[in-house]
C-alpha positions in Angstrom: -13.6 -7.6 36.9 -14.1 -11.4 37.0 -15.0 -12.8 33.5 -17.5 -15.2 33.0 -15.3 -18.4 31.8 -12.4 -17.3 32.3 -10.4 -19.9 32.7 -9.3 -23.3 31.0 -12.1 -25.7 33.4 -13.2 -28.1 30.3 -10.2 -28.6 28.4 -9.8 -31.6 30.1 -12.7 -32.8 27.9 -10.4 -31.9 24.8 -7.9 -34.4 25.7 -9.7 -37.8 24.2 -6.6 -39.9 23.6 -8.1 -40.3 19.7 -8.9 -36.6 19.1 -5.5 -35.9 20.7 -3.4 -38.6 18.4 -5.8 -37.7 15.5 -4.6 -33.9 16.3 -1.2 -34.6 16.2 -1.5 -36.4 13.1 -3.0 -33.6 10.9 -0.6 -30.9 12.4 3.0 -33.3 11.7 1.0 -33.8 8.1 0.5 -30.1 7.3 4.2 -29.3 8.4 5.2 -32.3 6.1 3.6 -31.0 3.7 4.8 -27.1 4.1 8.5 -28.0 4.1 7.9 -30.7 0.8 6.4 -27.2 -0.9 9.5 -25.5 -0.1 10.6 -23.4 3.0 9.1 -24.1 6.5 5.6 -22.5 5.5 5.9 -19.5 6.8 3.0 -16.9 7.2 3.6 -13.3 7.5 1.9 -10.8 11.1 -0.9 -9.9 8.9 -2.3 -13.6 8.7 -2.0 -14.1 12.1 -5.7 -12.2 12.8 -8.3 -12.4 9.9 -11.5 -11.8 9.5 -14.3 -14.5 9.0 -17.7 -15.6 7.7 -19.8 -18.6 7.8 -18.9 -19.1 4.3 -15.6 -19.5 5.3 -15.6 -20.8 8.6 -15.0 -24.3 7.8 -11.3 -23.4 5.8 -10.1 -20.3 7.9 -11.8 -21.8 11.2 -12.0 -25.5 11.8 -9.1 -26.9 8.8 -6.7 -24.4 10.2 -7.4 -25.7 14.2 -5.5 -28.8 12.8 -2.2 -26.7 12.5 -2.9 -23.9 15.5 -5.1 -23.1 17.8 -8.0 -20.4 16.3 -9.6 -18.2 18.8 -12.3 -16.6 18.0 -13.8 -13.1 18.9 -17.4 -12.7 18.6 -18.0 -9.1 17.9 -20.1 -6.2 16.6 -19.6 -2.7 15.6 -22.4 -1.2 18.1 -20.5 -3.2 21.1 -18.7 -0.8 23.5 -16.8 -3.2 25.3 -15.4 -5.0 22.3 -13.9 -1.7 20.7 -12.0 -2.1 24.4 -11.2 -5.8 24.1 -11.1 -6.7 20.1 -7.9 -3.9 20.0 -6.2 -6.3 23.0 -6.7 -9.8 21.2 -5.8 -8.3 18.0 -2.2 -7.1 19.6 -1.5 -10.7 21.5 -2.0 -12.5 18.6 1.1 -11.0 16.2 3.0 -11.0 20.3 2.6 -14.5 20.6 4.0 -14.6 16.9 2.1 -17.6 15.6 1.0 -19.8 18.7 -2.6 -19.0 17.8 -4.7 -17.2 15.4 -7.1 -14.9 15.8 -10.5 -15.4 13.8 -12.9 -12.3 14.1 -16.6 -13.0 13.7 -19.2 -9.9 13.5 -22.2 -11.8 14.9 -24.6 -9.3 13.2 -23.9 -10.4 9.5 -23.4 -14.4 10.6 -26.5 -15.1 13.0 -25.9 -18.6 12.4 -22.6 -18.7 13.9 -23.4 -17.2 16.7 -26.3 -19.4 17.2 -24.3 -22.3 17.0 -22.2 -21.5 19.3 -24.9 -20.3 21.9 -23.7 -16.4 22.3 -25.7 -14.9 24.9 -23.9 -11.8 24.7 -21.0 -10.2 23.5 -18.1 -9.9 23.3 -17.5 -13.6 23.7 -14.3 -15.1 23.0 -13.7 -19.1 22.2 -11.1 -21.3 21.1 -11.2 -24.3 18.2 -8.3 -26.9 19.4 -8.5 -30.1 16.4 -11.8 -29.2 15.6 -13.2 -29.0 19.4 -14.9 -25.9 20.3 -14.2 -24.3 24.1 -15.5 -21.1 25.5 -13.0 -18.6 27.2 -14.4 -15.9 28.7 -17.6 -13.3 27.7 -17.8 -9.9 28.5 -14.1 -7.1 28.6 -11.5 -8.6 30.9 -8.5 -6.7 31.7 -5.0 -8.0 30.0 -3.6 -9.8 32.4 -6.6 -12.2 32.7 -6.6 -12.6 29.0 -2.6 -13.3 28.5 -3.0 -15.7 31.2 -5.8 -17.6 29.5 -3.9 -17.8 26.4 -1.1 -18.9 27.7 -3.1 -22.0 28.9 -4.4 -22.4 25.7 -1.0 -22.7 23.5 0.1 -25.1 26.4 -2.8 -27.2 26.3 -2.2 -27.4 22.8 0.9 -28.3 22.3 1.2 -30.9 25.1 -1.6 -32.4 24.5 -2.5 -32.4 20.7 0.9 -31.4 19.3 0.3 -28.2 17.9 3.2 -25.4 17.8 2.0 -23.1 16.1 2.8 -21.3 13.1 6.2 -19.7 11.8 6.3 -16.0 11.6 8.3 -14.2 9.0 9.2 -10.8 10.7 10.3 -9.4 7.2 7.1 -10.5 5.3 5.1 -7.3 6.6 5.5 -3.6 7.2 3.2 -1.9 9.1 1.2 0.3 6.6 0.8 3.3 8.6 4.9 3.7 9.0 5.1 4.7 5.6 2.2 7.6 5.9 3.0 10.8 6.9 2.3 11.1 10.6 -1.0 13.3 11.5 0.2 16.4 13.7 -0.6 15.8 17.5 -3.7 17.0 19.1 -3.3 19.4 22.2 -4.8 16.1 24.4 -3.1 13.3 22.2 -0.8 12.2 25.1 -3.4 12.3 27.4 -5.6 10.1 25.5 -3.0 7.7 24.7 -2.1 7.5 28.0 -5.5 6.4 29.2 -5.3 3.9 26.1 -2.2 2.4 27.3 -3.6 1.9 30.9 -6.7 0.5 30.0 -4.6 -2.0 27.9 -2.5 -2.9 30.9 -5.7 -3.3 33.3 -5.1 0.2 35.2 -9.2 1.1 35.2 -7.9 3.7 37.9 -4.9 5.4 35.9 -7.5 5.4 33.0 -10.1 7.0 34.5 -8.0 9.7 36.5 -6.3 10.3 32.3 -9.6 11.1 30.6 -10.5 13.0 33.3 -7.8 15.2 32.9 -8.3 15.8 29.2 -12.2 16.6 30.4 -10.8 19.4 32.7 -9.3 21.6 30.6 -11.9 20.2 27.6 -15.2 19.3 29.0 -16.6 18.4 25.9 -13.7 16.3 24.2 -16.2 13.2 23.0 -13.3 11.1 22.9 -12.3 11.3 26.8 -16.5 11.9 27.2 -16.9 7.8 25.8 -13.5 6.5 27.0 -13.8 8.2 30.7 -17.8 6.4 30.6 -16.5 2.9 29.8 -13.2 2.7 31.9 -15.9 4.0 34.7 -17.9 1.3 33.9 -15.1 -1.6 33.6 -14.1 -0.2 37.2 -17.1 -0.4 38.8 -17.8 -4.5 37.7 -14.1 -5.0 38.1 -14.1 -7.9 41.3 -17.8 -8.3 41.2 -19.7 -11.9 41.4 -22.1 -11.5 38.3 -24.5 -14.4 39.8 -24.4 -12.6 43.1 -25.2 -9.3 41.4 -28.4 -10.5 39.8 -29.4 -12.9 42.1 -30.2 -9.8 44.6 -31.7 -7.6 42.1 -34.1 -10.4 41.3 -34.1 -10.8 45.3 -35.0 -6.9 45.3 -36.6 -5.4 42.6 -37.4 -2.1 44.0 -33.7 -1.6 45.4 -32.0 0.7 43.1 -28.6 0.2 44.1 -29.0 -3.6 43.2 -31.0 -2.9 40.2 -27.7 -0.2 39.2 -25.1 -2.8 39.6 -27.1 -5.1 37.6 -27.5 -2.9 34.6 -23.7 -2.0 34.8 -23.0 -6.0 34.5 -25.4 -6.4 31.6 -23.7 -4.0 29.8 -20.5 -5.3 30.6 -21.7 -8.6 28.8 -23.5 -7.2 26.0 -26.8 -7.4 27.3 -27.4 -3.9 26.3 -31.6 -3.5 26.1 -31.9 -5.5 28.8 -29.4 -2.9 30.7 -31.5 0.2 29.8 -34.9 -2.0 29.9 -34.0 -2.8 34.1 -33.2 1.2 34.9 -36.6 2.3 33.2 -38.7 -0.3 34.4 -36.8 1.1 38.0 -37.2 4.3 37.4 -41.0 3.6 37.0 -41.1 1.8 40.2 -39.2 4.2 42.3 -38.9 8.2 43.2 -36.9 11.3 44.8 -33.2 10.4 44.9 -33.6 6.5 44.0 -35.1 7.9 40.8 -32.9 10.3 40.1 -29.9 8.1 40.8 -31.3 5.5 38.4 -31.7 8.3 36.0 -28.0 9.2 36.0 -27.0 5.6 35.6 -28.9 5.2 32.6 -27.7 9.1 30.6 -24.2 7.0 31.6 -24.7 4.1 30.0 -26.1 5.7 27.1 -23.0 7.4 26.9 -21.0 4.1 26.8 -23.1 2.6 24.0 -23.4 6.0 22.3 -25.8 8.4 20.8 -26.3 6.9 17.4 -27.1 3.5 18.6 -31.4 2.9 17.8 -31.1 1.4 20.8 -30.4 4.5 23.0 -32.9 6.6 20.9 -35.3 3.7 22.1 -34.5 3.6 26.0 -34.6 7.1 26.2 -37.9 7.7 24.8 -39.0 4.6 27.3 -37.1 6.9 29.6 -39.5 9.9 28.9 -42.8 7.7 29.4 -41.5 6.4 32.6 -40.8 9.9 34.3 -43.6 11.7 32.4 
C-alpha cells in the first residue's frame, strides 16, 4: 500500500544553515564529552528503542535528537495495524545498530503529545532531527518502504547536521528469552511464523495463502483467524490512492463498493469508528446483496480490531439497529 508521507519531501526545511551548524555543534559536544568520561559512550541494543512519556519527552526525545536521530512511533494497544508495524520499527532500530532511536509513545496515556503533534490517526511514525520535528508516514507500510525511509533519514542526518549516530556495544546485552527454556512447538507454529516472517518482508500474498493454511486443517485457530483478517486487509489498500478512495465515496454515497474501500483505508490509518460508522450508515442506505456485502466487510473488520474492543461492541449494536 502507498503510505501517507512516506517519503523525505520537507527535510529540505530541516536544513537552515544555523539549525544545521547549531546541530553539529551539540552532537561533536556530546561525543567530546562521552570520550572525556571514559570510553567512546557506548549504549548497549536495549537502549536503542525505549519507551516514552510527556514527562520525559523533553530528555529521552528532543536532548537526545542532538546526538541521533529519534523516531518516534505513535501507538496504542487497541491498534491493529500497529501490533503489525510497531514489531518492524522495533527490529530496524537494533539492525541499524545506533543510527537512530526509536521512542514509542502510547497516544492514549499522553493526549498532549499527540495533540501536539497533530495525529489524526494511528499508527503515525515521525522523526526529531536537532530538535525539528518531521512526519514519515501514517498508517502499516510494508518493510521495504519503511527501510527505505530510514535510510534517508540517517543520510539526511549525518550530511547535513553531523549526526552519526550512536555506538553499539554487541556484548552489553543478551537477549533475555535465550536463557529461558524454549516453549514446546504448537502443531501450526511453523505456519504461523511463516506468515509472520512474510508480512515482515511485505509478501501480503505469501501471508495470507500461510494463515490460510493453518485455517484449513484448524478453522478456528484465533491467531491465523486475526492475522489472516489483517494481512487481507493490508492487501487489499496495498497500491491504492487514499485521496482517490474517499474522494469517490464522498462522490457516491450509496455505492457500496466505494463506501468498502473506504472503510478498509480508515482502518488502515486508524480511523477505526469512522470505519465501522461509514458501513452502518451504508448498510442503512442500501439492500439485497449491496447490504449484505457491506455486512461482511464490517464482521471483517471487526475481526481485525477484535472482539474485546468497546468499539466493536458499539458498531455492532449500530449494526443491529441498522438491519432491524
Amino acid at each position: 500500500m502507498q503510505p501517507r508521507n512516506m517519503s523525505m519531501s520537507g527535510v529540505v526545511d530541516l536544513g537552515a544553515v544555523k539549525a544545521a551548524q547549531e546541530a553539529r555543534a551539540k552532537a561533536e559536544q556530546a561525543r567530546a564529552e562521552a570520550a572525556r568520561q571514559g570510553g567512546g559512550g557506548a549504549v548497549s541494543p536495549a537502549s536503542l528503542v525505549i519507551d516514552v512519556d510527556e514527562a520525559h519527552f523533553e530528555g529521552e526525545v528532543l536532548q537526545r535528537s542532538a546526538e541521533v536521530p529519534v523516531v518516534i512511533d505513535f501507538w496504542a494497544e487497541w491498534c491493529q495495524p500497529c501490533k503489525q508495524l510497531s514489531p518492524i520499527l522495533e527490529r530496524l532500530a537494533v539492525e541499524y545498530n545506533g543510527r537512530f532511536v526509536l521512542a514509542k509513545i502510547d497516544v492514549d496515556a499522553n493526549q498532549m503529545l499527540m495533540q501536539q503533534f497533530g495525529i489524526q490517526g494511528i499508527p503515525a511514525v515521525f522523526a526529531v532531527v536537532a530538535g525539528q520535528a518531521l512526519p514519515l508516514f501514517q498508517g502499516a507500510a510494508p518493510e521495504p518502504q519503511i527501510r527505505q525511509t530510514l535510510d534517508q533519514l540517517v543520510q539526511v542526518a549525518e550530511q547535513r547536521f553531523g549526526l552519526t549516530g550512536l555506538t553499539v556495544d554487541p556484548d552489553a546485552e543478551a537477549p533475555a528469552e535465550q536463557s529461558a527454556p524454549a516453549e514446546p512447538a504448537g502443531p501450526y507454529d511453523a505456519l504461523l511464523e511463516a506468515a509472520v516472517a512474510a508480512l515482515d518482508n511485505g509478501d501480503l500474498g505469501g501471508a495470507v495463502q500461510a494463515y490460510k493454511n493453518v485455517l484449513a486443517q484448524d478453522p478456528g485457530n484465533p491467531e491465523a483467524k486475526l492475522g489472516l483478517a489483517q494481512a487481507e486487509l493490508l492487501q487489499r489498500v496495498q497500491g491504492v490512492d487514499p485521496q482517490e478512495v474517499r474522494e469517490k465515496a464522498a462522490r457516491n454515497p450509496g455505492d457500496a463498493a466505494a463506501q468498502i474501500a473506504a472503510a478498509d483505508m480508515d482502518l488502515v490509518g486508524g480511523h477505526v469508528e469512522d470505519a465501522f460508522g461509514r458501513l452502518v450508515d451504508t448498510v442503512a442506505r442500501t439492500a439485497g446483496d449491496d447490504r449484505e456485502g457491506i455486512r461482511l466487510r464490517l464482521l471483517e473488520l471487526f475481526d481485525v480490531v477484535g472482539a474485546e474492543d468497546p468499539r466493536v461492541a458499539a458498531a455492532r449494536r449500530a449494526l443491529a439497529r441498522a438491519l432491524f
